[in-house]
C-alpha positions as CSV (number, residue, x, y, z in Angstrom):
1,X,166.7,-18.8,75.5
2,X,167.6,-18.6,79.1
3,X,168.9,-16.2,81.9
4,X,170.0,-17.1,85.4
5,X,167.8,-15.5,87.5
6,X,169.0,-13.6,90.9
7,X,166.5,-12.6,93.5
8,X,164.0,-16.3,93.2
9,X,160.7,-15.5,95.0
10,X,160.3,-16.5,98.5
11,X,158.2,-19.4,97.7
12,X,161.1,-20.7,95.8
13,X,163.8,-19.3,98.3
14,X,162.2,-21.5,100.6
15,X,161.7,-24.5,98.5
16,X,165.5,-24.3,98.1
17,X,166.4,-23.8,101.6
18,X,164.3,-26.7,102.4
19,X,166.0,-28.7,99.4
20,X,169.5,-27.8,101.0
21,X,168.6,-28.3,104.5
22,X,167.2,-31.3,103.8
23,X,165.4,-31.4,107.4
24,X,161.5,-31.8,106.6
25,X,160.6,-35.0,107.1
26,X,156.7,-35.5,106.8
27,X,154.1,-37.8,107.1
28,X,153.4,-41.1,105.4
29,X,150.9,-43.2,106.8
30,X,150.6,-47.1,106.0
31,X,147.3,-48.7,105.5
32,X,147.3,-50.5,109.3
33,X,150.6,-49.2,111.0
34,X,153.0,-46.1,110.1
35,X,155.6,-46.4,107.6
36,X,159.2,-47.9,109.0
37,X,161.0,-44.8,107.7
38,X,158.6,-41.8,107.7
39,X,157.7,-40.0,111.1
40,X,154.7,-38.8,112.4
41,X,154.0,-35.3,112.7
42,X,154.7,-34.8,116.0
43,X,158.0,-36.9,116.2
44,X,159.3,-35.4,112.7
45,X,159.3,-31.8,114.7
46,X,161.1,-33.1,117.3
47,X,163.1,-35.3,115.4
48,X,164.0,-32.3,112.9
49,X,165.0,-29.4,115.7
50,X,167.6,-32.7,117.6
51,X,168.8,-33.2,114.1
52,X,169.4,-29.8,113.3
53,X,171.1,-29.0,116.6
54,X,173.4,-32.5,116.3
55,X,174.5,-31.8,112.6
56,X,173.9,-28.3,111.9
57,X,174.0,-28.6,107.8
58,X,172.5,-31.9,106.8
59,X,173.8,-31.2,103.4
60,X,177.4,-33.3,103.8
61,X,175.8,-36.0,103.5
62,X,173.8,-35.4,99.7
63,X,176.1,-36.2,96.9
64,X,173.8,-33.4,94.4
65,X,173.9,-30.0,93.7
66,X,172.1,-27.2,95.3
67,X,169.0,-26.6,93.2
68,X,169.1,-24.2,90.3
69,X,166.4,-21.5,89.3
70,X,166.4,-20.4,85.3
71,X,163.8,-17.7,83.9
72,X,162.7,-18.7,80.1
73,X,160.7,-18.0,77.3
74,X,159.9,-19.4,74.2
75,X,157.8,-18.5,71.4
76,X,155.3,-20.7,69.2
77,X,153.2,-19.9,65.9
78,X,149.9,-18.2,68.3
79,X,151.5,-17.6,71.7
80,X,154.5,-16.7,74.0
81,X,155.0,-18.8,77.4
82,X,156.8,-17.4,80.1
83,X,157.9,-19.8,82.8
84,X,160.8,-20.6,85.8
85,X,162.3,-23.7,85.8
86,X,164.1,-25.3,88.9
87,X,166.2,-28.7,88.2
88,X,167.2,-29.7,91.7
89,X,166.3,-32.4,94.4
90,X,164.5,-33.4,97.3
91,X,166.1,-35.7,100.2
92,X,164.1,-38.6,101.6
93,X,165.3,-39.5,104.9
94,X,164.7,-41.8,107.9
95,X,163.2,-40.7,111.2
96,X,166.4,-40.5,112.3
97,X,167.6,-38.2,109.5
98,X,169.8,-40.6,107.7
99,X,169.3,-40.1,104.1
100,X,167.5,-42.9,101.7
101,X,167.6,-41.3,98.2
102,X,167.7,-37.9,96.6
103,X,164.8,-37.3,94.6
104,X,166.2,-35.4,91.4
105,X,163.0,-33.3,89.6
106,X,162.4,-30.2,87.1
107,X,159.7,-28.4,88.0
108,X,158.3,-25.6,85.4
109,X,156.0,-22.7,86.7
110,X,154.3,-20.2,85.3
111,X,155.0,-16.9,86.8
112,X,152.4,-14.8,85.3
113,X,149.3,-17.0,87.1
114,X,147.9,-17.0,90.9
115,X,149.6,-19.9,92.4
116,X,147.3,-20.9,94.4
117,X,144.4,-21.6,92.3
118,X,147.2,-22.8,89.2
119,X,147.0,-26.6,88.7
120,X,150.0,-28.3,89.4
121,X,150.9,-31.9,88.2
122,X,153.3,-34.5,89.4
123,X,154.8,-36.3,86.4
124,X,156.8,-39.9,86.2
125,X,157.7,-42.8,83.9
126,X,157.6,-46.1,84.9
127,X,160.0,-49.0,83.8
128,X,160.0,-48.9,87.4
129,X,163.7,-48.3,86.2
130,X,163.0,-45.0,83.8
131,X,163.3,-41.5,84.4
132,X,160.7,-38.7,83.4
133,X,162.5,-37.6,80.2
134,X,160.3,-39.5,78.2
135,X,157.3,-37.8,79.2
136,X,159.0,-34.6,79.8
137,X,160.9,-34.2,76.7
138,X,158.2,-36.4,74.3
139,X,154.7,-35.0,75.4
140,X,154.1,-32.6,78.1
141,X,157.4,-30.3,78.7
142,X,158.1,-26.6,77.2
143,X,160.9,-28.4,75.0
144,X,160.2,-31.8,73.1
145,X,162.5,-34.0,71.3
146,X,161.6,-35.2,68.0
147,X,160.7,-39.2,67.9
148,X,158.9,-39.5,65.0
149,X,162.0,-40.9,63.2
150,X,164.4,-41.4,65.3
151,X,167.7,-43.5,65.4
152,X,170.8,-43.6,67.9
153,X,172.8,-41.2,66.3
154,X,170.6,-38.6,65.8
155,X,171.4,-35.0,66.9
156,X,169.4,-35.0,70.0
157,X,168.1,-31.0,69.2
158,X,165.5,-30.2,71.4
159,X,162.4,-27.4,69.7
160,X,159.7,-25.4,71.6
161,X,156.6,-27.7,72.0
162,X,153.2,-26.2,70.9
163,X,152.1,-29.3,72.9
164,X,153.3,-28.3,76.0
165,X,150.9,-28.7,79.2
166,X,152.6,-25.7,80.7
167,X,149.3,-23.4,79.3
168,X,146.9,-25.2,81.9
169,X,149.0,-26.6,84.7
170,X,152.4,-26.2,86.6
171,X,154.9,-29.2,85.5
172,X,156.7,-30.9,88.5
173,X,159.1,-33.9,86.5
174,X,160.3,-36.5,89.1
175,X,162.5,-39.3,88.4
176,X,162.1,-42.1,91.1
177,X,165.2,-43.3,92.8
178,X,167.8,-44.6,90.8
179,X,166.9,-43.4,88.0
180,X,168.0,-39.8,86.0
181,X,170.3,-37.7,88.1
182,X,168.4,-39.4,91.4
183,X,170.8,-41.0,93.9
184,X,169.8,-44.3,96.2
185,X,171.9,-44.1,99.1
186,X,169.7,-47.1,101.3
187,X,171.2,-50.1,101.5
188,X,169.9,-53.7,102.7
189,X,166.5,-54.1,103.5
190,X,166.2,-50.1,103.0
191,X,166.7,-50.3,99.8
192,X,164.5,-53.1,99.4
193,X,161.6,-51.4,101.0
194,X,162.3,-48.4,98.5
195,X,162.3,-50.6,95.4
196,X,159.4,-52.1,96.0
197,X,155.6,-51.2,95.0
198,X,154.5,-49.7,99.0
199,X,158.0,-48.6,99.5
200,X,157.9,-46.7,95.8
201,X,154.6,-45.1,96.6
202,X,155.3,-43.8,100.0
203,X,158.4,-42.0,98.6
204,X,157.4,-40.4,95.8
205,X,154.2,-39.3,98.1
206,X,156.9,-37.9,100.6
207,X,158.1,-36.2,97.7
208,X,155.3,-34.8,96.5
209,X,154.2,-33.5,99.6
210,X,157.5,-31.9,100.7
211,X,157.6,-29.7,97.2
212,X,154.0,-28.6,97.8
213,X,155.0,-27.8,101.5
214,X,158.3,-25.5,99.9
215,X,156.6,-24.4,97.3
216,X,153.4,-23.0,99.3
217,X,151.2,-24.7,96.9
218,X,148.5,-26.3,99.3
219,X,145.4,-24.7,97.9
220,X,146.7,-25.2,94.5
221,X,144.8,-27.7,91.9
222,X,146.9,-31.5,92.1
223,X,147.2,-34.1,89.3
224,X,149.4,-36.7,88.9
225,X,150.6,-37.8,85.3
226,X,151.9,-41.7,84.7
227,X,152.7,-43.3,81.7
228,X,153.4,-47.6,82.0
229,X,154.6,-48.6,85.2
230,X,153.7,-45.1,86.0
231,X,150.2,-45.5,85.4
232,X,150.3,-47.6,87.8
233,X,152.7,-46.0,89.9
234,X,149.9,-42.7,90.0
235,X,147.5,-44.9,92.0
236,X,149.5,-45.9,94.2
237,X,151.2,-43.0,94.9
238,X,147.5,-41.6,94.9
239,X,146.3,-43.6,97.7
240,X,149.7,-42.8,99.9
241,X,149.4,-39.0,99.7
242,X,146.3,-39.3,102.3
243,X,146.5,-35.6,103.4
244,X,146.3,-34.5,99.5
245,X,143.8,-34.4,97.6
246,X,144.0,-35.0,94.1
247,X,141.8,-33.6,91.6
248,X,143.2,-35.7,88.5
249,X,144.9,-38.5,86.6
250,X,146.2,-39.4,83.5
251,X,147.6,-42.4,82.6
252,X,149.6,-42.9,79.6
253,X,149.7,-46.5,78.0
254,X,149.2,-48.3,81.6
255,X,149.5,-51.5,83.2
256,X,145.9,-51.8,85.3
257,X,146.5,-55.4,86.1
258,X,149.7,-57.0,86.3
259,X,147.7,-60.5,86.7
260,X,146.8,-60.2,82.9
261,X,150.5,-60.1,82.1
262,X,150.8,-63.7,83.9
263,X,148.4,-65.6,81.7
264,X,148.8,-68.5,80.4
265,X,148.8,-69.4,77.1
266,X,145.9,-71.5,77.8
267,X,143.7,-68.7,79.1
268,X,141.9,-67.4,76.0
269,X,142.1,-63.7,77.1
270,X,145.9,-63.7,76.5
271,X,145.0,-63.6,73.2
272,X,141.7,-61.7,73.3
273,X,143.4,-58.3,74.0
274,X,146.7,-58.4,71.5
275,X,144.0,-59.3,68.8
276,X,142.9,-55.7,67.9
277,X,147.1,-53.9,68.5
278,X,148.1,-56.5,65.8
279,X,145.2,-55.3,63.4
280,X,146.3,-51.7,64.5
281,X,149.6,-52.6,63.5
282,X,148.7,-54.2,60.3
283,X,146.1,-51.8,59.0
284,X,148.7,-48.8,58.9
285,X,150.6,-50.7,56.2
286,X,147.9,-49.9,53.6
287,X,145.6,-47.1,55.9
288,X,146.2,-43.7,58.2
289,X,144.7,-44.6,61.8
290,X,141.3,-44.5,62.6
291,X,139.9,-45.9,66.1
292,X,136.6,-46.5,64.6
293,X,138.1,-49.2,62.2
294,X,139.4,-50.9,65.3
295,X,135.4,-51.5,66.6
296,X,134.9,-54.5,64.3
297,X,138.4,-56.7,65.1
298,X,137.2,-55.2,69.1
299,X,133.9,-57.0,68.7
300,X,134.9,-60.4,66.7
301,X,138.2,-60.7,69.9
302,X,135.4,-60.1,72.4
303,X,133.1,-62.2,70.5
304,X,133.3,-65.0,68.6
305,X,136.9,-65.6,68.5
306,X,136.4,-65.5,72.4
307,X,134.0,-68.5,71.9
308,X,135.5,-70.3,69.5
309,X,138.7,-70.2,72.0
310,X,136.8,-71.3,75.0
311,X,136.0,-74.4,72.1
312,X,139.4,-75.4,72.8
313,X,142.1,-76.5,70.5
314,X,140.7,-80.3,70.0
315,X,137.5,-78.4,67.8
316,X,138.8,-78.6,64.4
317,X,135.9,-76.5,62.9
318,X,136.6,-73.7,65.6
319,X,140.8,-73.9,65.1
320,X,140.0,-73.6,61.1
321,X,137.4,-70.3,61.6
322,X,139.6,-68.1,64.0
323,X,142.9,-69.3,62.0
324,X,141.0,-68.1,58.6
325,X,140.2,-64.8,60.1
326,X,143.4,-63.8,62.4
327,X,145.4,-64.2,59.5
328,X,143.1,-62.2,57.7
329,X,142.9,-59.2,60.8
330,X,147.2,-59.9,61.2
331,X,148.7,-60.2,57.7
332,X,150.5,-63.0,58.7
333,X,150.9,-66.4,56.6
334,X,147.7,-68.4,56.7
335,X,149.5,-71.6,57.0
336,X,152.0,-70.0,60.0
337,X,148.6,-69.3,61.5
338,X,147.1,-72.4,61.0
339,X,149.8,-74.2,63.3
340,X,149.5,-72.2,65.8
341,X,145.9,-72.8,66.4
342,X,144.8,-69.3,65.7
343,X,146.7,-68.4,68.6
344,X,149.2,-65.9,67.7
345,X,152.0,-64.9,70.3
346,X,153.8,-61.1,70.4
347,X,157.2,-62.3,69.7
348,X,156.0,-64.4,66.2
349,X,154.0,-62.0,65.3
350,X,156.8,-58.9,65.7
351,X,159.1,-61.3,63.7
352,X,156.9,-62.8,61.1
353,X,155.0,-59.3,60.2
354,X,157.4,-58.0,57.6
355,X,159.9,-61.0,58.0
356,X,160.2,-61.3,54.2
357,X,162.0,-58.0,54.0
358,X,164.5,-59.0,56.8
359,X,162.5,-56.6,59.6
360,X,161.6,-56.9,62.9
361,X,158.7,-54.6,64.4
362,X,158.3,-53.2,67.8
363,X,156.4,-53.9,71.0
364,X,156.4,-50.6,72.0
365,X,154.8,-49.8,68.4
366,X,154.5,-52.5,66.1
367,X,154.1,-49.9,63.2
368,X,157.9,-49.4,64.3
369,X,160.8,-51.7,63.0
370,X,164.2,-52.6,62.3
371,X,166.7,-54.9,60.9
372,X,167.0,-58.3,61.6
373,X,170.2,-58.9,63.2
374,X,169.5,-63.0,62.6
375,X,167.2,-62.9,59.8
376,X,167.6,-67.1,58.5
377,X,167.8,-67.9,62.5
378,X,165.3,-69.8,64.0
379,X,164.6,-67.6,66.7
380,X,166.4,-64.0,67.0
381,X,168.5,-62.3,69.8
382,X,167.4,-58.6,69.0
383,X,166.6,-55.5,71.1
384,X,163.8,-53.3,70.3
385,X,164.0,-51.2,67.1
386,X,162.3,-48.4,68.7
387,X,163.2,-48.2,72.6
388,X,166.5,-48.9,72.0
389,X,166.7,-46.2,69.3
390,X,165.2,-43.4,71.1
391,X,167.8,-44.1,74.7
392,X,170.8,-42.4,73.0
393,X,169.2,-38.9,71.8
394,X,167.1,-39.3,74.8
395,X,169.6,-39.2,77.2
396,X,171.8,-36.6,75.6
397,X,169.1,-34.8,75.2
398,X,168.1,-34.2,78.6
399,X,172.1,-34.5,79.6
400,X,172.2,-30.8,77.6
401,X,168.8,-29.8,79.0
402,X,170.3,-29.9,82.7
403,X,173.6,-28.4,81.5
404,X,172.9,-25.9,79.1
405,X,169.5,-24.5,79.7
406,X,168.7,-25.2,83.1
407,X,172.1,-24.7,84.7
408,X,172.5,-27.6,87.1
409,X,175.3,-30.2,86.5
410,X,175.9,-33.8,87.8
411,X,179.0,-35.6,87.5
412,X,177.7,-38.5,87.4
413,X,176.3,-40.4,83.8
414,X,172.5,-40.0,83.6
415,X,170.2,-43.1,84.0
416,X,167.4,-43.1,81.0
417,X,166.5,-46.4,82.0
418,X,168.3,-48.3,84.9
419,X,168.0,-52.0,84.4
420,X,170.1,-52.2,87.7
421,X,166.6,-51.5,89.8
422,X,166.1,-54.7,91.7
423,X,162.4,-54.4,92.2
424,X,160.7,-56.1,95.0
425,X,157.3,-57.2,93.9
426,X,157.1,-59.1,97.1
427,X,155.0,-62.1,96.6
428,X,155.2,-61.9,93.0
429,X,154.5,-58.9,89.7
430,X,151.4,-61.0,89.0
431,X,149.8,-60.4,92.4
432,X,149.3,-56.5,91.9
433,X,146.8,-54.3,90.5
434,X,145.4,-51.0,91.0
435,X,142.1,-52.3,90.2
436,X,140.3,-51.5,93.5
437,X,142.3,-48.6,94.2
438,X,140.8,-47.1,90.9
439,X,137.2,-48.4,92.3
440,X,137.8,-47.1,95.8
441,X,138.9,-43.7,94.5
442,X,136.1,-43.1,91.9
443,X,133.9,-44.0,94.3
444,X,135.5,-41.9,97.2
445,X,135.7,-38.6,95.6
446,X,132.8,-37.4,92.9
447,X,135.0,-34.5,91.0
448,X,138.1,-37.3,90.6
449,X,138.8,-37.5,87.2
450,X,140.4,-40.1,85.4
451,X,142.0,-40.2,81.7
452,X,143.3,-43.4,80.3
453,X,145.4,-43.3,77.1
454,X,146.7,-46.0,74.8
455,X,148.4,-46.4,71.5
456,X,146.5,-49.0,69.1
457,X,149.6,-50.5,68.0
458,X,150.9,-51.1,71.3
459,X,151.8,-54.8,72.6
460,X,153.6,-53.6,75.4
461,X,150.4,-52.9,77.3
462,X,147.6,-53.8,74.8
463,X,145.0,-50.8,75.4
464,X,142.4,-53.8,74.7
465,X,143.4,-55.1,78.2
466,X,142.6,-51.3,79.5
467,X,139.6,-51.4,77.7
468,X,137.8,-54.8,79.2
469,X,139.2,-53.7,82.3
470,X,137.5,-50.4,82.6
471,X,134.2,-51.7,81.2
472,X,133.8,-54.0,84.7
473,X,133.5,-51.2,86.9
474,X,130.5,-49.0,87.1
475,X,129.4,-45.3,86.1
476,X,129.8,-44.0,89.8
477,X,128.0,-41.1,88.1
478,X,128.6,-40.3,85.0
479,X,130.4,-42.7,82.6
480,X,133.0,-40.0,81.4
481,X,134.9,-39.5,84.9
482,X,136.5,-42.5,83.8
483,X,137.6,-42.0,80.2
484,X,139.5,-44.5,77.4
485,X,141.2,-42.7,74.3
486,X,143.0,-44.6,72.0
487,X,145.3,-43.1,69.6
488,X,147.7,-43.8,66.5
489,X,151.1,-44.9,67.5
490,X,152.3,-47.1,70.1
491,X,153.0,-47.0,73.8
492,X,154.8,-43.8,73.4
493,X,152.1,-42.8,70.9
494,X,153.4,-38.9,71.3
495,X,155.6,-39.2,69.1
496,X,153.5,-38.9,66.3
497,X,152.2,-35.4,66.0
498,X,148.5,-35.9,65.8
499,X,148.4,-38.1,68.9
500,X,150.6,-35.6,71.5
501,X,147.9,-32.9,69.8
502,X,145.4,-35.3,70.7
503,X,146.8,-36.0,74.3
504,X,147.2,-32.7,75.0
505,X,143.1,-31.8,74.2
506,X,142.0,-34.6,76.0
507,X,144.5,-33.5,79.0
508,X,142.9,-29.8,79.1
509,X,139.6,-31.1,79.1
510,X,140.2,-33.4,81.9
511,X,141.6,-30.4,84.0
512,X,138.8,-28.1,82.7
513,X,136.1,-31.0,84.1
514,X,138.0,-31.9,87.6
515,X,138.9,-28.2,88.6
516,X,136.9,-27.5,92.1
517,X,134.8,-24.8,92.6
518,X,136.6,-21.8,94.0
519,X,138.1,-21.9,97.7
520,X,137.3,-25.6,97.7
521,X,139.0,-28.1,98.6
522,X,139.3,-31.8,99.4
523,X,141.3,-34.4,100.6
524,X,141.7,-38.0,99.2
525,X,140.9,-39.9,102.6
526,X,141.1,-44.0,103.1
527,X,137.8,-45.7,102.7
528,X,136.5,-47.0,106.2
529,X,136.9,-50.8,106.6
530,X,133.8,-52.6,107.3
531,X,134.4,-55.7,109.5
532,X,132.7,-58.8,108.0
């Protein structure tokens, strides 16, 4: 399947030196003042040739191995696809030169295109704590990892993906550090400003911006792929990388607005946007998906359930019509609906959905579920029957990926999903959104492109949320620059093979629509502040 390759072309050659050397350190500039730990242009010259002559190697310090370059091939039903892959890393480093992170990454290039007018696109998960296996090895990668029906013990076998992006763009996987194979070597307040939503951004822009510098990829086409925290993540990261323009974005099951995970259960649109995942989720018991069912339970949520909510719970008649007709849209026992006002919360309603066979459904797909570990219990101390089922195989997966078939081995266990991230939300999760950035953007830049995917059955991030979200800003244009699809499935809605098929198609024509004309190019800039 794979051959180690000898002679690596120079662009290559010289993303590795630079990999190795670990001595680029480029720009990242804050909204008001530069960033703590990034120097300017000028200063990173200077700073790099004192650094070179005062430590020679940099690389004692880096705890990962020197990058490794693979040629492959693998054959599908109408086509064969030729690539190189590199798993390796990227340093991030102080002014100074003392090292932060290393940035681990597998990047997969087509050797058979121009480079520079080939799309490349930045990929990563969210969590913040996950790495980019998910995405790599469930959606977009030459190599996918079956999840339809999976369970822990599963042998994690990895088969070509006819799915695989790899026909219209250049993959670049990047796991954020501390998670994958990545290393966090800040400590203190270092480490605070990395894990953190600025401190994130600006390092996964240096990042980018340092492979595109070693890889000679300047003129090439740029899009960034994000699924959750990652959707969020893309913006942000979008906004930092101020001398690269980006021509794209996809965001897979997203969080737009971290406010609308804050409210309260008193605010009526808490319950507004789980309304139409919990009919997704319930439908599929007797009927296949179709989005188009989805319009009616979309309407009465936005409607008059919406109303009879703002009524209050002291309006008998209003509490007796939306109880009536969210049992009807959830399945769930009339009377269990009843006392709770018509107000049905995520946790009841993964319990009490097929509680009578002693299952519990998922919030990343509530089509998903499991055992009950405390059926008769009041309340249950479970885990989730379908992230927690998908780590193992996951992990080993990607594990034999780096060993195996890419040729570049860690000792040192690989992080899926790092609870351990201490993020620093600063003055609280509920206070961010990438609302405006997405407004500021759209507006910004006419050929930006933006693709916003959701599972139905999703209660993880609701794509109902998404959807009332996107219909407050305007057309800048034409409507379809900014782009909703909702599929079957949940918030990893690629597992199921009509949705990645889906994705994909949806992916290509976002690409197709956002590619400049030839020889032209543009940079994302920050919008000029008008004093009021």
């Amino acid at each position: 399947m794979s051959s180690a390759q000898n002679a690596p072309p120079a662009g290559l050659r010289r993303l590795r030196r630079l990999a190795i050397g670990g001595v680029l350190v480029l720009t990242v500039l804050a909204a008001a003042a530069p960033s703590p730990w990034i120097a300017a242009p000028a200063a990173a010259q200077a700073a790099a040739k004192q650094r070179d002559a005062r430590e020679g190697d940099a690389r004692e310090a880096r705890v990962l191995p020197a990058d490794s370059t693979t040629e492959h091939a693998i054959e599908l039903a109408d086509r064969t696809l030729r690539f190189r892959a590199t798993a390796g890393s990227i340093p991030i480093r102080t002014l100074e030169g003392k090292l932060l992170a290393e940035v681990a990454y597998v990047a997969y290039l087509r050797a058979d295109v121009p480079a520079a007018t080939r799309p490349v696109t930045f990929a990563f998960n969210g969590g913040p704590g996950a790495a980019s296996a998910y995405l790599q090895l469930g959606a977009m990668g030459p190599w996918r990892l079956p999840l339809d029906k999976v369970t822990p013990a599963m042998t994690p076998s990895v088969v070509p993906n006819a799915e695989t992006w790899l026909d219209f763009t250049d993959l670049v996987f990047i796991d954020p550090a501390g998670t994958g194979y990545s290393r966090m070597h800040a400590s203190g307040d270092e480490r605070k400003r990395l894990w953190s939503v600025d401190g994130d951004a600006e390092a996964n822009a240096t990042f980018i911006r340092k492979w595109v510098e070693g890889a000679g990829r300047h003129l090439s086409p740029k899009y960034i792929a994000g699924e959750s925290y990652g959707g969020f993540r893309a913006l942000k990261v979008t906004r930092a990388l101020r001398g690269t323009g980006i021509n794209g974005l996809v965001l897979v099951s997203p969080v737009l607005d971290f406010g609308w995970r804050g409210h309260a259960s008193h605010a009526p649109l808490a319950w507004v946007t789980r309304l139409p995942s919990m009919h997704a989720a319930a439908r599929e018991a007797t009927a296949p998906f179709d989005r188009e069912a989805l319009r009616e339970v979309e309407r009465y949520a936005a409607g008059a359930y919406l109303i009879d909510l703002l009524r209050g719970p002291r309006d008998g008649e209003a509490v007796a019509r939306i109880s009536a007709r969210v049992a009807e849209l959830t399945g769930l026992d009339a009377a269990l609906v009843r006392r709770l006002g018509g107000r049905v919360d995520t946790s009841t309603f993964l319990r009490e959905l097929r509680r009578d066979r002693g299952l519990v459904a998922s919030a990343y797909d509530a089509t998903v579920s499991g055992f009950d570990p405390e059926p008769h219990a009041a309340s249950s101390r479970r885990g989730d029957p379908m992230l927690n089922a998908m780590s193992r195989p996951l992990s080993s997966a990607m594990v034999d990926l780096y060993q195996g078939v890419l040729q570049w081995r860690v000792e040192a266990p690989y992080r899926l999903l790092n609870r351990e991230v201490e993020w620093d939300w600063g003055r609280g999760r509920t206070t961010h959104h990438i609302v405006d950035d997405l407004r500021d953007m759209l507006a910004l830049d006419p050929n930006l492109r933006v693709l916003v995917t959701h599972g139905a059955s999703d209660l993880v991030t609701p794509y109902f949320e998404s959807q009332l979200i996107i219909d407050q800003l305007p057309a800048y244009g034409a409507a379809e620059r900014l782009r909703l699809a909702v599929y079957g499935g949940g918030h990893m809605f690629y597992s199921r093979d009509t949705s990645r098929r889906s994705l994909r198609e949806d992916a290509e024509r976002l690409y197709g629509a956002a590619a400049p004309a030839a020889g032209e190019q543009r940079t994302m800039r920050e919008p000029e502040r008008v004093a009021r």
